[in-house]
C-alpha positions in Angstrom: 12.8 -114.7 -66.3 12.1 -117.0 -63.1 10.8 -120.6 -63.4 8.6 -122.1 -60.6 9.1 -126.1 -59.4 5.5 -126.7 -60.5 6.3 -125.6 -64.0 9.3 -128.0 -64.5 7.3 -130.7 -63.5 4.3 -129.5 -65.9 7.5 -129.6 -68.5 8.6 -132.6 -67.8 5.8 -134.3 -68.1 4.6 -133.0 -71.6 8.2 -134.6 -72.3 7.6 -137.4 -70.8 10.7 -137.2 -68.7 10.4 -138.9 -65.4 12.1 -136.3 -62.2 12.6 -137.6 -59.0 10.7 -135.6 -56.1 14.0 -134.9 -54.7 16.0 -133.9 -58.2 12.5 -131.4 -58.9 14.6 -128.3 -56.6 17.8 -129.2 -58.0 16.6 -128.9 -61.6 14.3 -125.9 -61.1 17.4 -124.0 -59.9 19.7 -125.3 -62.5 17.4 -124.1 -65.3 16.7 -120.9 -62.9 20.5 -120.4 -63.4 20.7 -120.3 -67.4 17.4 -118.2 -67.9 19.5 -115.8 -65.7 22.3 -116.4 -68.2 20.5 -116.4 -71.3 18.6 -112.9 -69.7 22.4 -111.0 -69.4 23.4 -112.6 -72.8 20.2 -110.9 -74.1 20.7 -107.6 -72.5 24.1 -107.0 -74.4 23.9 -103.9 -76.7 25.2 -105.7 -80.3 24.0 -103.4 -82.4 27.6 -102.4 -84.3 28.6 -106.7 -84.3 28.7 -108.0 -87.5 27.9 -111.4 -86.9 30.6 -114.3 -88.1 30.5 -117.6 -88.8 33.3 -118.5 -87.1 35.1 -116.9 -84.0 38.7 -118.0 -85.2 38.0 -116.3 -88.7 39.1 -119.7 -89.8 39.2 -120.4 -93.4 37.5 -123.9 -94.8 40.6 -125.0 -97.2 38.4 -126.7 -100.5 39.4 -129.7 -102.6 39.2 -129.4 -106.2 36.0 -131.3 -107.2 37.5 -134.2 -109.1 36.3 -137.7 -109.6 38.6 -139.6 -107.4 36.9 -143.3 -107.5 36.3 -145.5 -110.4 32.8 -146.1 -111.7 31.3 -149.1 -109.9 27.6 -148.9 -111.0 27.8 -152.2 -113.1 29.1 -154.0 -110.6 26.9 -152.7 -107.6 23.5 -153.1 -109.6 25.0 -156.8 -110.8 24.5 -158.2 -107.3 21.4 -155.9 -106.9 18.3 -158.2 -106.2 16.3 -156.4 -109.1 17.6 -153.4 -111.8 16.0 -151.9 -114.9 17.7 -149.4 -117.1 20.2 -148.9 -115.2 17.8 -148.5 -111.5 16.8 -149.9 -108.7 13.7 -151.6 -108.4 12.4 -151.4 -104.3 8.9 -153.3 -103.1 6.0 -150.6 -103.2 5.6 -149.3 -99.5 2.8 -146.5 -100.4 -0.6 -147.3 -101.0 
């Protein structure tokens, strides 16, 4: 896949990015670069990988799900500017 000057600037615009006449090249072949990456990633037969979610095989250790703070909800909603059974009350915002 090639990308043409013109069509960075035409990017960059619809995003609103402002590129300097003299970066426009500079970008154009950078981006040229990693489409020509992305192209050989792409053309890399995968079809016996098994896809993994994580390249170490790493192993998330997991925490037994336990309560480890005290209940606090009395005093939270005691300095809350408004409460009713047991909620907070917010100012409308949706018509």
């Amino acid at each position: 896949m090639t990308i043409q000057q013109d069509e960075i600037e035409k990017i960059a615009e619809l995003a609103r990015i402002r590129i300097a006449p003299d970066e426009a090249a500079e970008l154009t072949s950078r981006i040229a670069n990693i489409l020509t990456l992305v192209d050989q990633l792409q053309a890399i037969d995968t079809a016996g990988v098994e896809p993994m979610a994580n390249p170490l095989d790493a192993v998330q250790r997991l925490r037994v799900d336990a309560v480890t703070e005290a209940n606090q909800r009395d005093a939270f909603q005691a300095i809350a500017p408004a409460v009713e059974s047991g909620l907070y009350l917010v100012p409308k915002v949706i018509e």
